[in-house]
ZAMARGU-4260 file (C-alpha; in steps of 0.2 Angstrom, whole numbers, plus 5000, padded with zeros to 4 digits):
<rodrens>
0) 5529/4447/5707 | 5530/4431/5716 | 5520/4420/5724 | 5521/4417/5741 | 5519/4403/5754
5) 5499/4405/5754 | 5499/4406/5737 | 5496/4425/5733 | 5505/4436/5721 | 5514/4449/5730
10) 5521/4464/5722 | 5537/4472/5727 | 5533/4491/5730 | 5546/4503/5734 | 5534/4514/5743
15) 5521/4508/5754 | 5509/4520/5760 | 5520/4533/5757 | 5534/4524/5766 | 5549/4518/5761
20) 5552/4499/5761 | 5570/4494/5765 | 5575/4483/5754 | 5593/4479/5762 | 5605/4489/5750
25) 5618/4480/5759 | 5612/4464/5754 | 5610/4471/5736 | 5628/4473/5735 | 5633/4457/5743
30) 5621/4448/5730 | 5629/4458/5715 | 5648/4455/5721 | 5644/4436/5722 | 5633/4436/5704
35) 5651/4445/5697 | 5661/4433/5706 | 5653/4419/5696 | 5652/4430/5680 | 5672/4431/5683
40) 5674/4412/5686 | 5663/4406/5671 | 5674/4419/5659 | 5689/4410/5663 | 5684/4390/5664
45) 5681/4378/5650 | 5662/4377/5642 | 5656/4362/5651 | 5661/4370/5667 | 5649/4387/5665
50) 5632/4379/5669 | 5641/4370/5684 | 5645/4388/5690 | 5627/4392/5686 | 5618/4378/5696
55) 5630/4382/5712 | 5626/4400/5712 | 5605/4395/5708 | 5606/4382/5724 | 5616/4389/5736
60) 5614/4406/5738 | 5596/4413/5741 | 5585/4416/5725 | 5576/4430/5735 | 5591/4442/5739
65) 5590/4452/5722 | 5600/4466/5714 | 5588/4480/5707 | 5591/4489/5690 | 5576/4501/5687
70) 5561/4491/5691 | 5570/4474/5687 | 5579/4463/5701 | 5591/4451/5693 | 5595/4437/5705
75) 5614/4431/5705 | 5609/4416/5693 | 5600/4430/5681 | 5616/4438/5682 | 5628/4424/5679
80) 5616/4416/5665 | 5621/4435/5655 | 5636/4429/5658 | 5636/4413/5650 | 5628/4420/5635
85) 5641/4435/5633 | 5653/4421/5635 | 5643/4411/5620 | 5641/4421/5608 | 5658/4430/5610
90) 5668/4417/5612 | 5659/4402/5603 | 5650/4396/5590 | 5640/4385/5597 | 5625/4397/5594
95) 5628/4393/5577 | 5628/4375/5577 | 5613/4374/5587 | 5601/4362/5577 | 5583/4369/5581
100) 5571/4354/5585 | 5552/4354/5588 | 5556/4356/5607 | 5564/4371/5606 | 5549/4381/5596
105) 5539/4374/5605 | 5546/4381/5623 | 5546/4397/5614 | 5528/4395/5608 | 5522/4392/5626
110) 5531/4408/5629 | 5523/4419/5618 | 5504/4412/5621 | 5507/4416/5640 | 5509/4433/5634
115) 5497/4433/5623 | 5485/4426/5636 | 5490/4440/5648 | 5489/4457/5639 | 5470/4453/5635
120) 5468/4447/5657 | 5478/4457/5664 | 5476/4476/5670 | 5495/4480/5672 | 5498/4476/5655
125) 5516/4485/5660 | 5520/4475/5678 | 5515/4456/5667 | 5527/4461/5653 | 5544/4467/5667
130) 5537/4450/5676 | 5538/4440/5658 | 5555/4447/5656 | 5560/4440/5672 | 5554/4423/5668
135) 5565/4425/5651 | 5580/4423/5662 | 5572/4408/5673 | 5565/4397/5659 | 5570/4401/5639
140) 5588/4406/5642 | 5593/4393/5656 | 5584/4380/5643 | 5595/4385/5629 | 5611/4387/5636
145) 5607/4369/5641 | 5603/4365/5622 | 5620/4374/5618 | 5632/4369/5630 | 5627/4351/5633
150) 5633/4343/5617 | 5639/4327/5623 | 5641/4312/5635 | 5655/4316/5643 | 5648/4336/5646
155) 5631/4327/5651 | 5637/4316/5666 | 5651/4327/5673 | 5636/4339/5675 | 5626/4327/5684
160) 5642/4321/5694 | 5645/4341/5697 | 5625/4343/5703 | 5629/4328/5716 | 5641/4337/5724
165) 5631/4353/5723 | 5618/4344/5731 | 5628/4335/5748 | 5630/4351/5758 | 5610/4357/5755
170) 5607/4339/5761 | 5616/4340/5775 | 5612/4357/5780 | 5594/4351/5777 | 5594/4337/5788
175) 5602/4349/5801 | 5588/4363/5800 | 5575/4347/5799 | 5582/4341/5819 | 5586/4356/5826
180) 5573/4370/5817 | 5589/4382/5815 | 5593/4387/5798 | 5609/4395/5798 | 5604/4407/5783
185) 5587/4407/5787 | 5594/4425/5792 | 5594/4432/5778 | 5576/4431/5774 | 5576/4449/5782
190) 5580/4456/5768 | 5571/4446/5755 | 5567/4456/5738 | 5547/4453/5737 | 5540/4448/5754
195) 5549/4454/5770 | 5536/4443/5781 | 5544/4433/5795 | 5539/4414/5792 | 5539/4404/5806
200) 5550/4386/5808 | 5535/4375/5803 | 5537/4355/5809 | 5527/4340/5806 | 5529/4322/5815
205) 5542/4327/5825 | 5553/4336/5813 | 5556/4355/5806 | 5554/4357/5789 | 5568/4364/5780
210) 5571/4376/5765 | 5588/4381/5770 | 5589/4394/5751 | 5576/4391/5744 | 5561/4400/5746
215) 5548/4386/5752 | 5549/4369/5760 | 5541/4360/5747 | 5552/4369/5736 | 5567/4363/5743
220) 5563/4346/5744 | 5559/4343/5724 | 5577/4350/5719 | 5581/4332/5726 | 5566/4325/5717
225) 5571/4332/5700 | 5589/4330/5700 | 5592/4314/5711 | 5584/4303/5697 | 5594/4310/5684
230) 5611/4311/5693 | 5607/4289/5696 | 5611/4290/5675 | 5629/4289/5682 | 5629/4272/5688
235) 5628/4268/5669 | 5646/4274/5667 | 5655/4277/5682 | 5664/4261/5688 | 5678/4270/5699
240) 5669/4282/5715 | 5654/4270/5713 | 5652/4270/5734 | 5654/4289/5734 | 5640/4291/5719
245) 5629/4280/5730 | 5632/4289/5746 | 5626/4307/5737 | 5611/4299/5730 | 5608/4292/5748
250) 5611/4310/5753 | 5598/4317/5741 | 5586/4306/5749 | 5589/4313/5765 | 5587/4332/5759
255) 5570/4327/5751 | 5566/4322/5769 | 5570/4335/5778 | 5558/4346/5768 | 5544/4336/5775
260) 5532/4337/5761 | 5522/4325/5750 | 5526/4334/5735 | 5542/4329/5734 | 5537/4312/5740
265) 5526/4310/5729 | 5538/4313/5717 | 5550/4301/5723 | 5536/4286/5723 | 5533/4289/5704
270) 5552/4288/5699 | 5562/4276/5711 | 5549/4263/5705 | 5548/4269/5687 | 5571/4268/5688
275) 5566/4251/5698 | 5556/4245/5682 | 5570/4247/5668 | 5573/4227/5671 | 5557/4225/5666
280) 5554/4239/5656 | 5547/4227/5639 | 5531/4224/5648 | 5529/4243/5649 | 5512/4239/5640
285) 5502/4228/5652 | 5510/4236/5668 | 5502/4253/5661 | 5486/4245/5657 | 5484/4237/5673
290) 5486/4255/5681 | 5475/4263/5671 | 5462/4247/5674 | 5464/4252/5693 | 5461/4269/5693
295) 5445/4267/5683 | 5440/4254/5692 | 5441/4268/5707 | 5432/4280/5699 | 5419/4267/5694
300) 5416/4258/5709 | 5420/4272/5723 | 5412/4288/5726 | 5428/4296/5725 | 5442/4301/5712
305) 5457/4290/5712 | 5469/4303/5718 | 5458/4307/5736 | 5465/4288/5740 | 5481/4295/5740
310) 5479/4310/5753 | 5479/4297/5765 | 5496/4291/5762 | 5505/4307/5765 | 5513/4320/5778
315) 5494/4329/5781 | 5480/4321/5774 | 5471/4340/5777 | 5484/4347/5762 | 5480/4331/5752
320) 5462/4335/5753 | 5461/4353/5748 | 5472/4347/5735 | 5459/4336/5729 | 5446/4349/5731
325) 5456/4362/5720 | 5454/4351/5707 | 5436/4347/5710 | 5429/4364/5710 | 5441/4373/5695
330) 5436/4359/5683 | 5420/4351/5689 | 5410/4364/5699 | 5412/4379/5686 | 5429/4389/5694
335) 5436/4391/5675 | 5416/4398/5670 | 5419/4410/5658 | 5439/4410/5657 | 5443/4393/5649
340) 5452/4402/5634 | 5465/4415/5642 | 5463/4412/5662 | 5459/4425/5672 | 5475/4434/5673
345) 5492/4433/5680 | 5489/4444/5697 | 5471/4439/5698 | 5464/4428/5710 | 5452/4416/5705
350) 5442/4418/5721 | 5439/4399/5723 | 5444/4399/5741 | 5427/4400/5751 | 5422/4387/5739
355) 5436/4376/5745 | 5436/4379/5763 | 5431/4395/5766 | 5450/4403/5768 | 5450/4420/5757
360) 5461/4418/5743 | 5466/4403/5733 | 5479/4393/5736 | 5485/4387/5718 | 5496/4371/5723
365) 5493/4364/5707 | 5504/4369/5691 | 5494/4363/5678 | 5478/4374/5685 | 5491/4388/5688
370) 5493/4386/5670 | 5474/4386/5665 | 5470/4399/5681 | 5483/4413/5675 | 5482/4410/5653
375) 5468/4398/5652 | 5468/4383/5636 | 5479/4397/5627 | 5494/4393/5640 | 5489/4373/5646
380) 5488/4367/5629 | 5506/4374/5623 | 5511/4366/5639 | 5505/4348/5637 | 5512/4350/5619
385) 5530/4353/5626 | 5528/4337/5636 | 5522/4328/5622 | 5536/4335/5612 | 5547/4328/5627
390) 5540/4313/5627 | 5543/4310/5609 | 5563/4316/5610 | 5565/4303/5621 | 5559/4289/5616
395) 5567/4294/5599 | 5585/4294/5609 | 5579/4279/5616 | 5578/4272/5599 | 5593/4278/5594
400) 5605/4270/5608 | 5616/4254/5604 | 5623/4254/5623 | 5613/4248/5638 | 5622/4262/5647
405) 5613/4275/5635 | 5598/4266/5638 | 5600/4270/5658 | 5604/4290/5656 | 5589/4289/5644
410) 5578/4280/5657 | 5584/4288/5670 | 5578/4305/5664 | 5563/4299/5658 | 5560/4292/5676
415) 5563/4309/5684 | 5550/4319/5673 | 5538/4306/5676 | 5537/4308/5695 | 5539/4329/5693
420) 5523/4325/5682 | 5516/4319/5695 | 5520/4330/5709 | 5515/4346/5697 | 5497/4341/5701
425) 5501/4346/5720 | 5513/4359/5719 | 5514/4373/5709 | 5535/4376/5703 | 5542/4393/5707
430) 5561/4398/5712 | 5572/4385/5707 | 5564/4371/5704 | 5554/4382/5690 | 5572/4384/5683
435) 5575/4365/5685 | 5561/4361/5676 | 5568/4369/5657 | 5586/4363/5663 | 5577/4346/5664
440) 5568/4351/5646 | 5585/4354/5641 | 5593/4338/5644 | 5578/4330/5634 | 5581/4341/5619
445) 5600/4337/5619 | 5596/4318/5624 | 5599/4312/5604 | 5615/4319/5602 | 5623/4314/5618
450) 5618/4296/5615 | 5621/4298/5599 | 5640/4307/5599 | 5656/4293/5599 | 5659/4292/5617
455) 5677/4281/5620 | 5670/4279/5640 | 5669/4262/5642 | 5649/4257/5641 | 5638/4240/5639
460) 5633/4236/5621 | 5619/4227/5621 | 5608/4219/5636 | 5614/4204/5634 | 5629/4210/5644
465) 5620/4216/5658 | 5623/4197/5663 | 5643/4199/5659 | 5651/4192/5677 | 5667/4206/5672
470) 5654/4220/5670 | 5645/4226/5686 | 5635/4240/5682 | 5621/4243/5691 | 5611/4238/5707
475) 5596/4240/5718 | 5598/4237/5734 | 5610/4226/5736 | 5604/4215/5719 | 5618/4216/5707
480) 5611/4217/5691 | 5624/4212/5678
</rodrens>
């Protein structure tokens, strides 16, 4: 089961009517000779090289094009991550010296209450549990093989400098399919796995949209919006390349564009001015306060909520405003009447849409009323305690840091869950970036300890170097800060 652009749940059937569905079993063997390709590569690198393998294989080939076991289709990132757990617990220990923290349990508590939540909802009890499975492979595993494998510094930013390069050629390809409206894979959507409907080349203000691999355009634009703000945490360290760094962040900037979607956008506008702030970040305090004054003083004064003065600012004030009308009639009209505790189910639609705008389903472009609409309080309260958790872990590292240059990677993470926070509330994550999101959880957990290990990489020590004349480290637009 996946969701699709208009937000439905569709269910892959082999039969239709009585009719087969081709499912491209051409295409099913080019997926699984690539997933085994990678498999083959990750059994033969060093450790720090296997989630590098994974990230490629997860962005750059289609997360649609599938390989079927049974009832199960394994994407080539489900069948690499097998791989890299084969590889773990047969030719490391690291399982073993894996130091479980409140993050961790608590990722697996969210799990299990979504089960919970959904055998009592939903009528194929069957069809949630093979989906459940599925969503082992794209959020518990990829977060603790994060938790395993990233151990230190050094495997921490030549990850992030290996993601940056990962990232340049879906940039550019982006931008290309965003001028022209020709996706040079967009063929392959033929054979997608789940949902064999043609989607057409959509454009706004005189651009396409692109998605290039990934299964929607908003989609594709917050795999920049996650990962650009983490991947800045190299300026900290890297003195040598520092033009070529700069240029792929640039470059992640322009595949966030070439989406054409406020989500990502949005995302952007919270974390560039939140990375922006780490001068300032002492007067945290007051800076919050005044924000939170403001957007009372909106609810007070204004008939409206604070976040319809947004919808104005982006791509299409229209999606802005259903957005802002999802919100009011699941939590303040009586949409959640009678499900608050476990949801309505997984493939159930809540039937808010002619209450909306009179469309026939519901478009759920919100992840936290996903959350609340499929498993109810027992699924969004598990969640908000895994980002309290993550909050806690880093301002613990944060704590823990002697350098400067620690301070930046721990900032700069911070920086890009913040604006993904933000974004959740219009865009619900599925495909990739829903994997991102526990690779991102992963790198909070580990956090402590990469900041923590000995490192011999030369770093600042204290911010009273920041103003060193010999130590250039970092820089906003053109403003050296030393």
């Amino acid at each position: 089961f996946v969701q699709n652009g208009k937000g439905q749940e569709i269910r892959n059937l082999r039969h239709a009517n009585g009719k087969h569905v081709f499912r491209g079993d051409f295409m099913q063997g080019v997926t699984l000779s690539i997933a085994l390709a990678a498999s083959a590569v990750v059994f033969v690198i060093p450790v720090k090289y296997w989630l590098v393998v994974y990230m490629a294989t997860l962005v750059w080939y289609p997360s649609y094009l599938t390989f079927k076991i049974a009832t199960v289709d394994f994407t080539a990132a489900r069948i690499v991550m097998l791989a890299i757990y084969a590889n773990l617990f047969l030719q490391t220990h690291l399982p073993k010296q894996l130091r479980s923290i409140w993050l961790d349990k608590l990722i697996i508590v969210y799990f299990l209450c979504q089960i919970v939540a959904g055998i009592f909802t939903t009528s194929s009890v069957m069809a949630f549990l093979e989906n459940r499975g599925g969503a082992v492979f794209d959020m518990v595993l990829p977060y603790f093989a994060v938790r395993m494998i990233v151990r230190s510094k050094k495997e921490y930013l030549t990850l992030l400098k290996s993601i940056l390069i990962i990232a340049v050629p879906l940039a550019v390809v982006g931008f290309y399919q965003s001028s022209t409206g020709h996706n040079p894979v967009g063929f392959l959507r033929k054979y997608h796995a789940w949902n064999i409907t043609h989607i057409a080349v959509r454009a706004r203000h005189g651009f396409y949209r692109a998605n290039v691999t990934f299964p929607e355009e908003i989609m594709f634009g917050l795999f920049f919006a996650m990962l650009g703000p983490v991947c800045a945490g190299i300026l900290g360290y890297s003195k040598k390349y520092r033009t070529l760094w700069w240029i792929g962040l640039g470059l992640m900037g322009v595949g966030l564009f070439s989406s054409m979607s406020s989500g990502p956008v949005l995302a952007a506008v919270l974390s560039i001015p939140f990375i922006a702030f780490y001068r300032w970040r002492r007067h945290w305090k007051p800076v919050a306060m005044i924000i939170i004054v403001m957007c009372g003083s909106v609810e007070i004064i204004s008939n409206r909520h604070f976040y319809d003065v947004l919808g104005g600012f982006t791509f299409n004030p229209a999606t802005a405003w259903y957005r802002s009308r999802l919100i009011s009639v699941a939590l303040y009209e009586g949409g959640m009447s009678g499900h608050w505790l476990s949801g309505f189910g997984y493939f159930v639609d809540p039937g808010w849409g002619p209450e909306i705008d009179g469309r026939g389903h519901t478009d759920l472009v919100n992840h936290y009323l996903l959350i609340l609409c499929r498993y109810g309080l027992i699924g969004l309260l598990p969640f908000l305690a895994v980002a309290i958790a993550v909050v806690k872990t880093l301002v613990y590292a944060y704590r823990l840091t002697v350098f400067v240059s620690d301070r930046w990677l721990v900032w700069c993470l911070a920086a890009a869950l913040f604006g993904l926070s933000g974004a959740m509330a219009s865009a619900s994550l599925f495909g990739q970036p829903r994997t991102i999101l526990y690779i991102l959880l992963g790198f909070c957990g580990a956090m402590p300890a990469i900041v923590a290990a000995p490192n011999p990489m030369p770093r600042l020590r204290t911010d009273a170097d920041l103003l060193c004349k010999h130590e250039p480290m970092l820089s906003f637009g053109g403003s050296a800060i030393r």
